[in-house]
Backbone as numpy.savetxt, mean C-alpha at the origin, in Angstrom:
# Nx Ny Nz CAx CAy CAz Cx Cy Cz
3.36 -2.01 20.62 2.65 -1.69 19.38 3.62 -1.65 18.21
3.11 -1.92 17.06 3.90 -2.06 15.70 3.83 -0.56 15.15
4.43 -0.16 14.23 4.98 1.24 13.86 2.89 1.59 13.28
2.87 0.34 12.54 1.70 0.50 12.01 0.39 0.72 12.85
0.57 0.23 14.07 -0.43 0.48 15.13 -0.60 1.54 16.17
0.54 1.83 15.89 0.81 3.17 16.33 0.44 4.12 15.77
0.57 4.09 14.33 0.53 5.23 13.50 -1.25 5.55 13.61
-1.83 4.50 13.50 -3.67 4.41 13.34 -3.80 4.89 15.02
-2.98 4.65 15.38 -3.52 5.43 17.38 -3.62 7.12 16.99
-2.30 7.32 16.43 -1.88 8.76 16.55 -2.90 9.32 15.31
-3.27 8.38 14.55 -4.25 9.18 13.35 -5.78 9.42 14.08
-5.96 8.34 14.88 -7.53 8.47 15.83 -7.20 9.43 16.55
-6.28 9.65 17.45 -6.49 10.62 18.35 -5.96 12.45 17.49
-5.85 12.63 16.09 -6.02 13.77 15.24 -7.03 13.57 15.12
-8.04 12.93 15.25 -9.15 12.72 14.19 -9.63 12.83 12.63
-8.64 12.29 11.90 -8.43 11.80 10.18 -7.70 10.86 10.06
-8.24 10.82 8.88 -7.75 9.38 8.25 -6.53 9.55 7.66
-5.71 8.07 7.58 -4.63 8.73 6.87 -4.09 8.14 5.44
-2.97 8.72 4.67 -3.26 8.59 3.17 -1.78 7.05 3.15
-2.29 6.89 2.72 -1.38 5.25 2.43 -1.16 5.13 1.01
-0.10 5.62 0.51 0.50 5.54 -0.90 1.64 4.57 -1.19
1.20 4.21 -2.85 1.82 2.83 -3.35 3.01 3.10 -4.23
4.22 2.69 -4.18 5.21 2.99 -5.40 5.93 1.36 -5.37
6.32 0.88 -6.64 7.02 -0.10 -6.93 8.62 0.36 -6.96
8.75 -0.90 -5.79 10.73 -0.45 -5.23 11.48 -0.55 -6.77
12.10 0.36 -7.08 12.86 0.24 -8.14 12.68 0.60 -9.14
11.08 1.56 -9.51 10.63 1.92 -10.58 11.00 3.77 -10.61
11.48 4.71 -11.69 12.06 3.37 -12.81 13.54 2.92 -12.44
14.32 3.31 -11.29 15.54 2.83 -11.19 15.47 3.10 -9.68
16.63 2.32 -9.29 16.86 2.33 -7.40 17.22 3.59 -7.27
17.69 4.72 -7.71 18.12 5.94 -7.04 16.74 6.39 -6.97
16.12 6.97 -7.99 14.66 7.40 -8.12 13.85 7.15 -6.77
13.66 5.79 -7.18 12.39 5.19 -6.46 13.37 5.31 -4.76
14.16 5.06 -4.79 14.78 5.31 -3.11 14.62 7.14 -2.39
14.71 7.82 -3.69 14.87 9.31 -3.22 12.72 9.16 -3.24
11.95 8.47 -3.67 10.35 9.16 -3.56 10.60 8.25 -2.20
10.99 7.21 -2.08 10.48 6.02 -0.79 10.65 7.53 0.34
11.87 8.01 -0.31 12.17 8.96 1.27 11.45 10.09 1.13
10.84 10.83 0.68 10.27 12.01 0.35 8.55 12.00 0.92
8.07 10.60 0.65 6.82 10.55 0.30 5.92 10.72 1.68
6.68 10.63 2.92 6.30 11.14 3.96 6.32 12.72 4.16
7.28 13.64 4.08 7.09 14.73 3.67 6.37 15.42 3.25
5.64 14.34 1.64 4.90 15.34 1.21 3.13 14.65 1.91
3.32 14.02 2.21 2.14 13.55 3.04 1.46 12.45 3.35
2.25 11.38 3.50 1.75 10.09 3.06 2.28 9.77 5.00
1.53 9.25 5.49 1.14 8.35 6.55 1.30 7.06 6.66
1.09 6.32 5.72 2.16 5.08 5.32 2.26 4.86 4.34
3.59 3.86 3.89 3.65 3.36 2.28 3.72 2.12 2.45
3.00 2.27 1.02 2.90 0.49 0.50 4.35 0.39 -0.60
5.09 -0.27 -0.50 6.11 -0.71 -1.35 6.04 -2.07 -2.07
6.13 -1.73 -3.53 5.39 -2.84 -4.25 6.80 -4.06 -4.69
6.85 -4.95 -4.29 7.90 -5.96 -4.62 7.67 -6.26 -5.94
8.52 -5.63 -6.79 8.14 -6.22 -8.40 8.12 -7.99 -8.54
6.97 -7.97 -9.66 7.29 -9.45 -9.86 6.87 -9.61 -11.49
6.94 -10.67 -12.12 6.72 -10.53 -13.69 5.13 -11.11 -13.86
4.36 -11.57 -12.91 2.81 -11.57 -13.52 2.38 -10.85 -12.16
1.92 -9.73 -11.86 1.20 -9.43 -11.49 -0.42 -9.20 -11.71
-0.89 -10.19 -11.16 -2.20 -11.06 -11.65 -3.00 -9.94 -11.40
-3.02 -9.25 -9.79 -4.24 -8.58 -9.35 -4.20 -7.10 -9.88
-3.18 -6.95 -10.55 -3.39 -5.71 -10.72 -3.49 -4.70 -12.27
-3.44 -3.27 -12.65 -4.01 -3.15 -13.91 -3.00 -2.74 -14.24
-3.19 -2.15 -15.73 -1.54 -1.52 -16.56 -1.00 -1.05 -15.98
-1.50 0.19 -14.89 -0.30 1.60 -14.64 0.76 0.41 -13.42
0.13 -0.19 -12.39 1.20 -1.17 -11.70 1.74 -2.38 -12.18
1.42 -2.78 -13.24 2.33 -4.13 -14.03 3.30 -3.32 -15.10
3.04 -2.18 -15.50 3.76 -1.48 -15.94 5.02 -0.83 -15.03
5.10 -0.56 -14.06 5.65 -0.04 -12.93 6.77 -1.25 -12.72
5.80 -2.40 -12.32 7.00 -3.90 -12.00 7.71 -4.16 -13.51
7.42 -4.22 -14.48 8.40 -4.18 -15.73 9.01 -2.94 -15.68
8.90 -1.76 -15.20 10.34 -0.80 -15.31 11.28 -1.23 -14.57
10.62 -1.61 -13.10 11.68 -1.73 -11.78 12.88 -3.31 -12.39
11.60 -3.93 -13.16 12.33 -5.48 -13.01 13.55 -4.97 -14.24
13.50 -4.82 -15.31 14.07 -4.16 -16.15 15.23 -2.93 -15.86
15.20 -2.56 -15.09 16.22 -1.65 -14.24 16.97 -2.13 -13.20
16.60 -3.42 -13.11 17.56 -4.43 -11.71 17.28 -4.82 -11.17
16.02 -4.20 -10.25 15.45 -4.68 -9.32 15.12 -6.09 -8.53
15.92 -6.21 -7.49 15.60 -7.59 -6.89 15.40 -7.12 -5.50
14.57 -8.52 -4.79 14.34 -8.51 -3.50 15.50 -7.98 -2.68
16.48 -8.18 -2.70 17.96 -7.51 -2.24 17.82 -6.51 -2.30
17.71 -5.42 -3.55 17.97 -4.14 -3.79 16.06 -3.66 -2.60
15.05 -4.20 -3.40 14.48 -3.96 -2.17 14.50 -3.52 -0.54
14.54 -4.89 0.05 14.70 -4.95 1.35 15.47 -3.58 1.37
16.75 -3.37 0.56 18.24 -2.41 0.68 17.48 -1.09 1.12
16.45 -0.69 0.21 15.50 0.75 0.36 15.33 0.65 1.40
14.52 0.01 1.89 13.61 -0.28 3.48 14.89 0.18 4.78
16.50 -0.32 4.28 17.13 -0.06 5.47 17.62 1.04 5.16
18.34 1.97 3.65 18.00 2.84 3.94 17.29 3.88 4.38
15.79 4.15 3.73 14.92 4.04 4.45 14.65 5.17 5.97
15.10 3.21 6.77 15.10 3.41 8.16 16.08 4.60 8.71
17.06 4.42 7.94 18.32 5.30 8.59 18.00 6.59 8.68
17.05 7.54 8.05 16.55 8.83 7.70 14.99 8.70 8.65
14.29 7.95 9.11 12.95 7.48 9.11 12.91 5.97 9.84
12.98 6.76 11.40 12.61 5.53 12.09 10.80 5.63 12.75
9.73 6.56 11.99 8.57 6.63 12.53 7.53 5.88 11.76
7.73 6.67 10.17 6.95 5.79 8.67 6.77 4.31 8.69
5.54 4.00 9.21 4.93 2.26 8.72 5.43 2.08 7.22
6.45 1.02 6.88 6.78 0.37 5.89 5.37 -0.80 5.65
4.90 -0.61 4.39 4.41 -2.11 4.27 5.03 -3.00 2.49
5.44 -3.92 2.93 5.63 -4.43 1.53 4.37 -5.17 1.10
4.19 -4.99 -0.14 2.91 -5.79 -0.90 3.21 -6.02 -2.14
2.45 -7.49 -2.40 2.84 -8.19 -3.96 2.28 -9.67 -3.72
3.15 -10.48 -4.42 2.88 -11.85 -4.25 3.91 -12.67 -3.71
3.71 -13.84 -3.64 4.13 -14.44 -2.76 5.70 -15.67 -3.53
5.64 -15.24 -5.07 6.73 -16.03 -5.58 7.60 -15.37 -5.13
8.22 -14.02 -5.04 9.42 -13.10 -5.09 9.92 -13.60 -3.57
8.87 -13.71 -2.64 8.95 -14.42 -1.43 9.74 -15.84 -1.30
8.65 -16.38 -1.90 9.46 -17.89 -1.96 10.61 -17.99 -2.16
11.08 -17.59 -3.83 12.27 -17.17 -4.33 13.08 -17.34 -3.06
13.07 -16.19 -3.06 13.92 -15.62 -1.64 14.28 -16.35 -0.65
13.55 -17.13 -0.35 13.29 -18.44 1.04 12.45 -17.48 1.97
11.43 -17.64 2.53 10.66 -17.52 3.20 11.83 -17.01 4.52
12.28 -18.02 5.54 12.96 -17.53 6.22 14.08 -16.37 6.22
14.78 -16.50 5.13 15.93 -15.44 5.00 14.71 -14.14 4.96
13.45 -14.28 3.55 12.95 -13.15 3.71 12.64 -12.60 5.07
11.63 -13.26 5.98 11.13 -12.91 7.20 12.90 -12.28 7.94
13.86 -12.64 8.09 15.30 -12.26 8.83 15.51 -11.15 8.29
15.32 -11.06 7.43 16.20 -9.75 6.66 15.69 -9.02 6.83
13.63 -8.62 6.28 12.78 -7.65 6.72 12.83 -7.15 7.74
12.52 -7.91 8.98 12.54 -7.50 10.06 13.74 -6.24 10.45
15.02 -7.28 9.91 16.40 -6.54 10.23 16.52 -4.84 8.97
15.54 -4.94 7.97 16.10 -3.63 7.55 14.27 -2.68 8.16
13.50 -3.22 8.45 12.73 -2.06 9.19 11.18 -2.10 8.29
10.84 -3.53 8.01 9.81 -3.66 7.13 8.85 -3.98 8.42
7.67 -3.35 8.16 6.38 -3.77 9.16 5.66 -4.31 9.22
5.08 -4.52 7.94 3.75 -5.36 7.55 4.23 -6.01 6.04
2.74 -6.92 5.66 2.87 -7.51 4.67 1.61 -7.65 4.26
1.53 -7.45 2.30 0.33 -7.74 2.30 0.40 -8.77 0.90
0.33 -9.87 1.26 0.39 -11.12 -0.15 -1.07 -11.20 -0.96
-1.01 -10.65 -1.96 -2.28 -10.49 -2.75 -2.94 -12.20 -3.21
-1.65 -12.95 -3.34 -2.37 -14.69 -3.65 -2.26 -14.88 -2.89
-2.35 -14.92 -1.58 -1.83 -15.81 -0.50 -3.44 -15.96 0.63
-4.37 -16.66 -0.16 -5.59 -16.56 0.71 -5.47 -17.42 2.11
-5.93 -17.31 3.26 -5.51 -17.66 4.56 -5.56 -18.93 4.72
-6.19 -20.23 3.61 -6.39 -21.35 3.49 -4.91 -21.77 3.20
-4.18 -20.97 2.38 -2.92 -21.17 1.87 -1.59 -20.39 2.45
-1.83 -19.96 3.73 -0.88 -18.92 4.41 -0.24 -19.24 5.01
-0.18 -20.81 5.68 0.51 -21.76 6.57 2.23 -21.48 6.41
2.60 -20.96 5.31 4.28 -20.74 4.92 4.50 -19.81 5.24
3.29 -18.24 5.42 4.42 -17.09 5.93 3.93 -16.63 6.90
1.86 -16.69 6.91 1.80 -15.91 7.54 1.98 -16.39 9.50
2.60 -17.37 9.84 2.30 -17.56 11.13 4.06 -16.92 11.34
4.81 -17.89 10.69 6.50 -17.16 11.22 6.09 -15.60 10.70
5.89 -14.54 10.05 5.72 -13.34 10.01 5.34 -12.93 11.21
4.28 -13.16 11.45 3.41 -12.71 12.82 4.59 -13.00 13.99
4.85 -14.51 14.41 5.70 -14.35 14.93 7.00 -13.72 15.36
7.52 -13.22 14.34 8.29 -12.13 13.84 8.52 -10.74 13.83
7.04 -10.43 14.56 6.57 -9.16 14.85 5.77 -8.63 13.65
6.08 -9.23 12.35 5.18 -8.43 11.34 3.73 -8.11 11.04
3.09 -6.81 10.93 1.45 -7.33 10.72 1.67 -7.89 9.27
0.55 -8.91 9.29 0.17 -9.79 8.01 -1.16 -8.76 7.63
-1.44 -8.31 6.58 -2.99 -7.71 6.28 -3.41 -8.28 5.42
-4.64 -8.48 5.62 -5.51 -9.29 4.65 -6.24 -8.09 3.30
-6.99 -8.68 2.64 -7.50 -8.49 1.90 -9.35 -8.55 1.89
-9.95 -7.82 1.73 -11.77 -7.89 2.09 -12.46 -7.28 0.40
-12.72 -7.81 -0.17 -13.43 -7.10 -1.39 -14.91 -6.75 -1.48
-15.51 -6.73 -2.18 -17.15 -6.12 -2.26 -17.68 -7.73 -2.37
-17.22 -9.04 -3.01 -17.67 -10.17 -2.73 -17.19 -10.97 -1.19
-16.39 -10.66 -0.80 -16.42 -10.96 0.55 -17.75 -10.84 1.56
-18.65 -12.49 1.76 -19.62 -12.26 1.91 -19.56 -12.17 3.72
-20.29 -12.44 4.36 -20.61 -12.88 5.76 -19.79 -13.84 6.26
-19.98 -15.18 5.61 -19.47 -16.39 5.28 -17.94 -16.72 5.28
-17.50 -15.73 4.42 -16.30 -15.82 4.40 -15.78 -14.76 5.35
-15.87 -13.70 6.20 -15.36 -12.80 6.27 -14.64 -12.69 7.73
-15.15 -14.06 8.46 -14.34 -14.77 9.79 -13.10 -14.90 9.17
-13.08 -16.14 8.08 -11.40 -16.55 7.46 -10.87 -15.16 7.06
-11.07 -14.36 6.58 -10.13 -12.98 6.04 -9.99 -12.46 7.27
-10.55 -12.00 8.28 -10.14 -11.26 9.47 -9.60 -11.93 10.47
-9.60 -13.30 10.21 -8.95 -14.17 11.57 -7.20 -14.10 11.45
-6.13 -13.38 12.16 -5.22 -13.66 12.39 -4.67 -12.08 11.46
-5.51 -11.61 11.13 -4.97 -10.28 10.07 -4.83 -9.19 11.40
-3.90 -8.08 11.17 -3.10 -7.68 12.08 -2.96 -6.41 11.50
-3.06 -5.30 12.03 -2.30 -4.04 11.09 -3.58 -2.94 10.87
-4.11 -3.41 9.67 -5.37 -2.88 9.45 -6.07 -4.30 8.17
-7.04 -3.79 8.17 -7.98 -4.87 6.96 -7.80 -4.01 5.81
-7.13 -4.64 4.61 -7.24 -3.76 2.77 -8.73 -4.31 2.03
-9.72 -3.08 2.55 -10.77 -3.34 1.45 -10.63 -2.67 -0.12
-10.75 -3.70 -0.98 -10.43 -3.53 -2.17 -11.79 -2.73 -2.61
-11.84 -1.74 -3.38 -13.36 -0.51 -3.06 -13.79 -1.14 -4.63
-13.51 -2.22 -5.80 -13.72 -2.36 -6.74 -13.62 -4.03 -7.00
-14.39 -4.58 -7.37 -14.06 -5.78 -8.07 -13.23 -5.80 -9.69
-12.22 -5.92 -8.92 -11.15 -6.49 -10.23 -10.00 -5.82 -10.24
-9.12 -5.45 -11.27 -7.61 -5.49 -11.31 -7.53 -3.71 -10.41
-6.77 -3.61 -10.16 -6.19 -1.92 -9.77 -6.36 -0.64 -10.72
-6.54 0.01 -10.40 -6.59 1.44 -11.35 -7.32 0.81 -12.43
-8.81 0.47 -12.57 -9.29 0.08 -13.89 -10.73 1.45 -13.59
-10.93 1.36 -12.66 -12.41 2.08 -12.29 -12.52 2.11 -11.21
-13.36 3.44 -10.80 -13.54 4.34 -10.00 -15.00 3.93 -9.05
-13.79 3.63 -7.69 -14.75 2.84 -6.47 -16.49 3.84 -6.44
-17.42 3.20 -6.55 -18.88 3.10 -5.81 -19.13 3.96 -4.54
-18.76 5.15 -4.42 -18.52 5.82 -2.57 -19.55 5.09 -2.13
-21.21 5.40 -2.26 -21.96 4.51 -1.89 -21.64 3.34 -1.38
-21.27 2.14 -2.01 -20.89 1.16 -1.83 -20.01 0.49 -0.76
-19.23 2.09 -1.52 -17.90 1.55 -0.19 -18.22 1.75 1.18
-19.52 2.88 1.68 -19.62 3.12 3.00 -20.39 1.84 3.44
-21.13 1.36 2.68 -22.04 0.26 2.89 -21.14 -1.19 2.99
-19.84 -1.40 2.80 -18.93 -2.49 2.70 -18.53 -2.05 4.18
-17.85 -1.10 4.52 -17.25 -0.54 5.29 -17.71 -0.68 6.49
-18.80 -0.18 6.66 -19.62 -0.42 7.88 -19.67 -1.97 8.15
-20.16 -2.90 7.22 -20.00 -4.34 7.47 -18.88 -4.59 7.61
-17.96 -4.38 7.12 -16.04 -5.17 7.96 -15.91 -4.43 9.34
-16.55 -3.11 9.69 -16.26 -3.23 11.10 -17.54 -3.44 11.98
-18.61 -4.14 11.57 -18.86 -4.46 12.76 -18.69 -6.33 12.65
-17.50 -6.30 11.92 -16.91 -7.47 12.80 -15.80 -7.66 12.58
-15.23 -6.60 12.68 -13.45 -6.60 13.44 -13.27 -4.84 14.39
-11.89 -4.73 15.10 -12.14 -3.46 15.45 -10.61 -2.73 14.82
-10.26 -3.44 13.65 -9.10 -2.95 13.06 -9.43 -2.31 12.23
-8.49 -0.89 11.94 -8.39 0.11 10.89 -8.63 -0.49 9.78
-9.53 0.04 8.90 -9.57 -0.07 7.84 -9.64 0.91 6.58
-8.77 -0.02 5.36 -7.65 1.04 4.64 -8.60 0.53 3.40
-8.91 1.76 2.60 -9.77 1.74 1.29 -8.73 1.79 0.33
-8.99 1.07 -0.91 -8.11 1.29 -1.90 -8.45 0.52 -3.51
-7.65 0.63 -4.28 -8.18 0.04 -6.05 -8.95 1.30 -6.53
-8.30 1.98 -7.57 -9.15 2.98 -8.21 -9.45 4.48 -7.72
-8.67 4.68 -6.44 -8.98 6.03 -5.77 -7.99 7.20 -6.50
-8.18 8.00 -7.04 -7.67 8.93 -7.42 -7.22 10.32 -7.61
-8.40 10.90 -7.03 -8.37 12.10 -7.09 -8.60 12.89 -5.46
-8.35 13.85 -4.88 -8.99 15.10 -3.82 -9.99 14.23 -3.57
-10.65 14.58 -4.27 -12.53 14.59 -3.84 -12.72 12.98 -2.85
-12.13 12.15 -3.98 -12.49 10.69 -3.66 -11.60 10.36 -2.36
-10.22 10.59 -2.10 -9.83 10.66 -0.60 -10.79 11.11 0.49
-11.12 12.76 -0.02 -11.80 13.63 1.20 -13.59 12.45 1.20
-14.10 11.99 0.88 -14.87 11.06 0.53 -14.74 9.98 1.49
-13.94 9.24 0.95 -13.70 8.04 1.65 -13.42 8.09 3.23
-13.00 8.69 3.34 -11.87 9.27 4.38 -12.67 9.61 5.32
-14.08 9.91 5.35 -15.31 9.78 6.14 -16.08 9.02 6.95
-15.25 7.77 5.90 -15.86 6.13 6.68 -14.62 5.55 6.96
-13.46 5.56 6.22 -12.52 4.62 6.56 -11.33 5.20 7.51
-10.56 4.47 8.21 -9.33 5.01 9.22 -8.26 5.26 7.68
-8.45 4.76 6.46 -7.27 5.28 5.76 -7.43 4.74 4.62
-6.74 5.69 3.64 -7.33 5.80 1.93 -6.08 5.27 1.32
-6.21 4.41 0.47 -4.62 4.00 -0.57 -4.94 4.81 -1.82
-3.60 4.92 -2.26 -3.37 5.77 -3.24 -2.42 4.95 -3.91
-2.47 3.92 -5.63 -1.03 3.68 -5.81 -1.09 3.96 -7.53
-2.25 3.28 -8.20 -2.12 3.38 -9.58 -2.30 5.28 -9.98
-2.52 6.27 -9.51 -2.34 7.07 -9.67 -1.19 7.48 -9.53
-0.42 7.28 -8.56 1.04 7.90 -8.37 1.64 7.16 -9.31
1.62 5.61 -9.55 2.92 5.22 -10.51 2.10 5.44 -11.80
1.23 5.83 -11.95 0.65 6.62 -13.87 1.69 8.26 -13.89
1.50 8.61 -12.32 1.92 10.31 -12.83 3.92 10.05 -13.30
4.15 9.02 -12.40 6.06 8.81 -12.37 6.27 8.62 -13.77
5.28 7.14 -14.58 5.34 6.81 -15.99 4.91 8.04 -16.62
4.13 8.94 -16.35 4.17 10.54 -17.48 4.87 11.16 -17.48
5.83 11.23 -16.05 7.37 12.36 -15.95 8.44 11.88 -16.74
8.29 10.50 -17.52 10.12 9.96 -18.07 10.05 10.09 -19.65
11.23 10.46 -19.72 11.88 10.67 -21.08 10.90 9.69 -22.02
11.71 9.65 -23.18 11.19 9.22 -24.65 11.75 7.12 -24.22
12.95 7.09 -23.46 13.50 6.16 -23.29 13.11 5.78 -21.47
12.47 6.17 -21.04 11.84 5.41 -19.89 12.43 5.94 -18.73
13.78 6.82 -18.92 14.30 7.40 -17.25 13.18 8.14 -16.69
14.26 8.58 -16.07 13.19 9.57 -14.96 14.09 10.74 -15.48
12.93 12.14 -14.89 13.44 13.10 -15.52 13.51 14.38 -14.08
14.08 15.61 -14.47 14.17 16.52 -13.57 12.78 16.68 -12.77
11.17 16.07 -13.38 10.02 16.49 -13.58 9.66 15.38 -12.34
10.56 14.27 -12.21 9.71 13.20 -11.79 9.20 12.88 -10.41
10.43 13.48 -9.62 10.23 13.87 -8.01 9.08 14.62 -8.01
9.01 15.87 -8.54 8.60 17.03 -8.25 6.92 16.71 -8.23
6.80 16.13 -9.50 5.38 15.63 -10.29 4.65 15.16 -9.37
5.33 13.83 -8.32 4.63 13.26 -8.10 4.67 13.32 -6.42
5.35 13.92 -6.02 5.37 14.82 -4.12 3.86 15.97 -4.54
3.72 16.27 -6.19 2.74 17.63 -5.75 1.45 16.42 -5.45
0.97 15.75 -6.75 0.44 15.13 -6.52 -0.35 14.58 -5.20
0.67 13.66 -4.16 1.02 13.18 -3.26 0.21 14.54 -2.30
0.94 15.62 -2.09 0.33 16.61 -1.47 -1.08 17.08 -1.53
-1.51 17.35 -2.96 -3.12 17.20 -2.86 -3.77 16.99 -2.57
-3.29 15.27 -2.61 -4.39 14.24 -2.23 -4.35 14.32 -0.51
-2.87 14.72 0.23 -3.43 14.68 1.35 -3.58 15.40 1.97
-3.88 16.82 1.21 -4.41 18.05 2.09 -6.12 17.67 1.67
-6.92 16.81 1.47 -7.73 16.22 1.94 -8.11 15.93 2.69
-7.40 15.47 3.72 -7.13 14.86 4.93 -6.63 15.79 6.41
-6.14 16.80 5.92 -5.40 17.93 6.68 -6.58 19.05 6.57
-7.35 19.59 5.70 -8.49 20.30 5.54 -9.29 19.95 5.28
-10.55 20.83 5.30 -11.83 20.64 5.48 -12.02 20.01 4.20
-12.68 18.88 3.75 -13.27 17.40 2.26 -14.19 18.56 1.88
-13.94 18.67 0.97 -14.91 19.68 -0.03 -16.02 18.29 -0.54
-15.92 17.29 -0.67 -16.71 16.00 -0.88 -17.40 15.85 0.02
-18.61 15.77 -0.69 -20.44 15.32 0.17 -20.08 14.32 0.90
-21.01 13.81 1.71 -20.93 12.65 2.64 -21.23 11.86 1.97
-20.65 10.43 2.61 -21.13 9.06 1.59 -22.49 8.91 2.13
């Protein structure tokens, strides 16, 4: 089993879901963002998504294209990346790593060196936001091979039709996007989402991770009803961008800010959802 498949065993047999939070490697600088990468289990996060900065981030809204212009602007490269992941590991050989973004920073990189290196600093999964499975022939088969889960992507237009090609060869868990359109713009449909939800599993039997727009207690303890696991990212990198100075650092405020945060949302998950049923 992969760290990530493991982790969804050990979350079924607690019985809750678990909280899957997003930070961009390098935002706003590699010490920062390396001291939350390590913290963010602590304060309650079950897995992380680690966002590979890139300069168009198509799918997503201000608070995370804002996030990849601090990191990119502060240094940030696939190098210094991957670098987190093996530190990281050295403190934290249990935490599902997932990297997510697009697929140029990849290329860049060479596909192969990327897939060698990940593996070698302790990366688990992958989730390529352009990379639809018609067009995946470059990473996602050597990944898999490689041991990595590849995760797909399932949105609210993901019909019947299509929803063989998105689940065929996806590994890890399925990312239903709970909103049509960019990240952190608006606040997922619960309705909706139980009604999506139920249709992606009765035709796959992989975890599935809710996310786009989730923000608050309520909407975790909510979700968290129907799905094996809730993402959390444009909220955390909005609270990091409210902790920094006049000039964009990070401040004494910025750890602290965003572990409480982080904690809230997943004593949701640890206690009784004060949130109605979907």
């Amino acid at each position: 089993m992969t760290r990530i498949e493991r982790r969804f065993a050990e979350l079924k047999e607690r019985g809750r879901a678990g909280l899957v939070t997003f930070i961009t490697a390098g935002d706003p600088d590699y010490a920062t963002s390396l001291k939350l990468l390590e913290s963010l289990p602590k304060a309650g996060a079950d897995i992380v998504e680690l966002g590979m900065p890139f300069s168009d981030p198509m799918a997503d809204g201000p608070a995370i294209q804002a996030s990849s212009a601090r990191a990119l602007h502060a240094g940030q490269t696939m190098v210094k990346t991957l670098a987190m992941v093996k530190s990281f590991r050295e403190k934290d050989e249990i935490t599902p790593i997932v990297l997510m973004g697009y697929y140029n920073p990849i290329y860049i990189y060479g596909v192969d060196r990327f897939l060698k290196d990940a593996v070698a600093a302790g990366v688990d999964g992958l989730i390529v936001v352009d990379m639809p499975p018609e067009e995946d022939a470059e990473l996602r088969p050597p990944a898999s091979e490689a041991g990595l889960n590849f995760i797909r992507l399932a949105t609210p237009t993901t019909d019947a039709k299509r929803m063989p090609a998105v689940l065929a060869n996806s590994s890890g868990f399925v990312y239903y996007v709970s909103i049509a359109g960019i990240t952190g713009t608006a606040a997922p449909d619960l309705a909706d989402v139980g009604a999506h939800v139920a249709r992606i599993k009765a035709a796959t039997k992989l975890p599935i991770a809710v996310g786009f727009g989730v923000k608050t207690r309520e909407q975790v303890g909510a979700i968290a009803k129907v799905a094996e696991g809730v993402v959390v990212g444009s909220a955390i990198v909005s609270t990091i961008a409210q902790s920094l100075d006049a000039e964009g650092k990070a401040t004494a405020d910025t750890g602290p800010r965003v572990l409480a945060l982080v904690g809230e949302l997943a004593s949701a998950l640890r206690e009784p959802a004060t949130a109605a049923a979907l």
